[in-house]
Backbone as CSV, one residue per row, in Angstrom:
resi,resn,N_x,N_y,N_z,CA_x,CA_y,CA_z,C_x,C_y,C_z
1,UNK,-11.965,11.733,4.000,-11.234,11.433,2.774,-11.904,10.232,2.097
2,UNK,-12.053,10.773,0.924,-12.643,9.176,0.068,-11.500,7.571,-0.416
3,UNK,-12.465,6.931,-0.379,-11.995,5.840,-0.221,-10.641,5.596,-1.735
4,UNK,-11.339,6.252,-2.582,-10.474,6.415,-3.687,-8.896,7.014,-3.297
5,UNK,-9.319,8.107,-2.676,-8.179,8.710,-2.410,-7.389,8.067,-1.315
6,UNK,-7.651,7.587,-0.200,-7.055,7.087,0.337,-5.691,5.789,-0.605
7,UNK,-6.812,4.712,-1.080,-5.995,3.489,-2.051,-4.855,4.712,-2.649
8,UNK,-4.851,5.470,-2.964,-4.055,6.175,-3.942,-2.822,7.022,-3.053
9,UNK,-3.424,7.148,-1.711,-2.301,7.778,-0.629,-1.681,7.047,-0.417
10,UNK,-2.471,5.502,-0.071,-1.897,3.832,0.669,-0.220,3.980,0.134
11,UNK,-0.928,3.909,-1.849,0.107,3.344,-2.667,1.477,4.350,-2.613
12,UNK,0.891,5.702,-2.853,2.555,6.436,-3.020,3.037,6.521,-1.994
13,UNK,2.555,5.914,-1.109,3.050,6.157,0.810,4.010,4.904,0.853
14,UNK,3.760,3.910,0.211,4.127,2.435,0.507,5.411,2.144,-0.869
15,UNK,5.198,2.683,-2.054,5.590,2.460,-2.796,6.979,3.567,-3.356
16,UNK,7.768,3.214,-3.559,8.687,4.200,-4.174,8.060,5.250,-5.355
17,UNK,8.150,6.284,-5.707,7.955,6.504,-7.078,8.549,7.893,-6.787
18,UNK,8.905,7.897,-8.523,9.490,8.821,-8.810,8.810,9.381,-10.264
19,UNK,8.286,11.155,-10.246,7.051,11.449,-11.645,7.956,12.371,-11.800
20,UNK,8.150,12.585,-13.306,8.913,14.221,-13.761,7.731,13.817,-15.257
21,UNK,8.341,14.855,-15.955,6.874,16.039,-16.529,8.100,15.273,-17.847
22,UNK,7.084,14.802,-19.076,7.558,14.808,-21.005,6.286,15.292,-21.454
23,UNK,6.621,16.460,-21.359,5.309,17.064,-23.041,4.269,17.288,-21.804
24,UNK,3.316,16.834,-22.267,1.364,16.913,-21.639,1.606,15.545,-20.684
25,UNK,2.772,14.949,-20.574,2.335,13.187,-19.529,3.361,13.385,-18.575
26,UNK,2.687,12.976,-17.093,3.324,12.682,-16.453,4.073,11.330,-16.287
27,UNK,4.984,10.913,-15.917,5.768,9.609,-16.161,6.199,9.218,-14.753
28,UNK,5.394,8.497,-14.466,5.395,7.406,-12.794,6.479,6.507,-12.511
29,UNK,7.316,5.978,-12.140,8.042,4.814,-12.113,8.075,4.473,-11.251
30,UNK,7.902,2.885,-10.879,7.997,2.326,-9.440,8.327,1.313,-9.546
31,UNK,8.338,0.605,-8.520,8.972,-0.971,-8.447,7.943,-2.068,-9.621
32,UNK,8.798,-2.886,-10.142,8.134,-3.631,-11.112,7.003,-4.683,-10.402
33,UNK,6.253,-4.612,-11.309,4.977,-5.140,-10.872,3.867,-3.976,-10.297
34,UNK,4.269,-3.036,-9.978,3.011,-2.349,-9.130,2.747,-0.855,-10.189
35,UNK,3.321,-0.525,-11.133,2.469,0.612,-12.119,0.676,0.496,-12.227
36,UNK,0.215,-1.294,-12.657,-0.915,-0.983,-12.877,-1.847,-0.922,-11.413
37,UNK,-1.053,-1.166,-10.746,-2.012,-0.825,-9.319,-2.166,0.631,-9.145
38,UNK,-1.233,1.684,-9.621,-1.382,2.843,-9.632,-2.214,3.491,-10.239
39,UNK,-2.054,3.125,-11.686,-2.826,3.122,-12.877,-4.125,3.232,-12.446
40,UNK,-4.878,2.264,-11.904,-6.184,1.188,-11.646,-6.288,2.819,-10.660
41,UNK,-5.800,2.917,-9.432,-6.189,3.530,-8.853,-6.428,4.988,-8.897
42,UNK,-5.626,5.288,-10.083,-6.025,6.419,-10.570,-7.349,6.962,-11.288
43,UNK,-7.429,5.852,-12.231,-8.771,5.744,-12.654,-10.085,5.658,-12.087
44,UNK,-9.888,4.962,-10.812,-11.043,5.038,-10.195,-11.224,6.122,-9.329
45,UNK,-10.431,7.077,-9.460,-10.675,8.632,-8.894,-11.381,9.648,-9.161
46,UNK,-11.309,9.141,-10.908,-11.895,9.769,-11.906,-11.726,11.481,-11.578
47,UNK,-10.441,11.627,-11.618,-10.189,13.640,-11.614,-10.620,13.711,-13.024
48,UNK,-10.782,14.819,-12.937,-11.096,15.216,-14.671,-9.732,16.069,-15.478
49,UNK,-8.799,15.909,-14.563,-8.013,16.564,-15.170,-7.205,15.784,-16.211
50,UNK,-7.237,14.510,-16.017,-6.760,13.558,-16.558,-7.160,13.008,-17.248
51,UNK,-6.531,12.561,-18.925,-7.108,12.341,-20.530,-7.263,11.067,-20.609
52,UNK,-6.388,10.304,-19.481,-5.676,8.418,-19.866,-4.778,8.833,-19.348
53,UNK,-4.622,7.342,-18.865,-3.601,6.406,-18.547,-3.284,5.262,-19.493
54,UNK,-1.754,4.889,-18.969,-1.483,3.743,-19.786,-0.549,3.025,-18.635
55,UNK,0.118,1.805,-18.172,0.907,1.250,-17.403,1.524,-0.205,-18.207
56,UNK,2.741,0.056,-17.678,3.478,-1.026,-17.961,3.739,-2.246,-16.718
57,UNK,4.948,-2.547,-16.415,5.467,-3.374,-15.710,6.087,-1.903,-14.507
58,UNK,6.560,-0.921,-14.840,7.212,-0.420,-13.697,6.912,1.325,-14.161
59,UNK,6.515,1.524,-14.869,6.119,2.578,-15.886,4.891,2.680,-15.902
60,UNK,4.113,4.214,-15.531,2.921,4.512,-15.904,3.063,5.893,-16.359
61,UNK,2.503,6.093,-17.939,2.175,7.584,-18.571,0.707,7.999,-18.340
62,UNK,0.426,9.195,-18.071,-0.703,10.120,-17.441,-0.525,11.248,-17.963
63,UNK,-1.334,11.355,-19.044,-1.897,12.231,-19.892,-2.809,13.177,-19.686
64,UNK,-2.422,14.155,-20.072,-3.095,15.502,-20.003,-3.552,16.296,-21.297
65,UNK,-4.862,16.833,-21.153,-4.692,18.255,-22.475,-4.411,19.452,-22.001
66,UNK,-3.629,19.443,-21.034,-3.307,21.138,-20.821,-2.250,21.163,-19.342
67,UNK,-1.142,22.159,-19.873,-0.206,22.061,-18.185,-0.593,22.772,-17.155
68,UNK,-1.830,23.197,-17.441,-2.274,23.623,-15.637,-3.018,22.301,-15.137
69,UNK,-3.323,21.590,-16.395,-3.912,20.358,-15.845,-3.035,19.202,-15.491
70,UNK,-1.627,19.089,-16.003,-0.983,18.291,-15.523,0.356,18.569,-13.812
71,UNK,0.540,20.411,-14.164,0.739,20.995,-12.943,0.056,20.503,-11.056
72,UNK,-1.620,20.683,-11.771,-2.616,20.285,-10.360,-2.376,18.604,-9.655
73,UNK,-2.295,18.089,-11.082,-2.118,16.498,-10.601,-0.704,15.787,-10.642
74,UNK,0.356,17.393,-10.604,1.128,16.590,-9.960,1.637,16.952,-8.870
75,UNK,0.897,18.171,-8.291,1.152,18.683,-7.404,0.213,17.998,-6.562
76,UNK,-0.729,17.416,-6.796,-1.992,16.255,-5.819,-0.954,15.155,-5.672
77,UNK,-0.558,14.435,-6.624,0.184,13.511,-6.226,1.713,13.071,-5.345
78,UNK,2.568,14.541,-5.376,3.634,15.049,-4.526,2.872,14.991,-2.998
79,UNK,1.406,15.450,-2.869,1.391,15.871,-1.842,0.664,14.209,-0.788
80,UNK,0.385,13.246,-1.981,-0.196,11.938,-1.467,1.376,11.101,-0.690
81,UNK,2.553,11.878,-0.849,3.400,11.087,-0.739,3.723,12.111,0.691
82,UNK,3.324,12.685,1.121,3.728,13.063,2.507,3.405,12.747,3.402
């Protein structure tokens, strides 16, 4: 497993979150302070399924151009939390 992926298992393993589906973005929420650690780590995964990111304080949106493309990554990310 790559090192990317791992940081990104670490986090939804350690971290609360909760993603449901608005439009083309997935919508992350977790404890305040730790979105852009998610964020960060998403990016450095570099899937291609994914258009941008954006993160707040407890809030991260994850953008897509297409719902088989936002389907795959959120079905990757359900499965980082097992």
């Amino acid at each position: 497993m790559s090192e990317r992926k791992d940081r990104l298992r670490k986090l939804f393993r350690d971290l609360p979150v909760e993603i449901r589906e608005a439009g083309l973005l997935l919508v992350i929420r977790t404890l305040p302070g730790s979105a852009h650690a998610i964020a960060a780590a998403l990016d450095r995964a570099r899937w291609p399924e994914v258009a941008g990111s954006i993160a707040g304080d407890d809030t991260l949106f994850v953008a897509f151009t297409d719902r088989n493309s936002l389907g795959r990554v959120r079905r990757r990310l359900l499965r980082l939390t097992e």
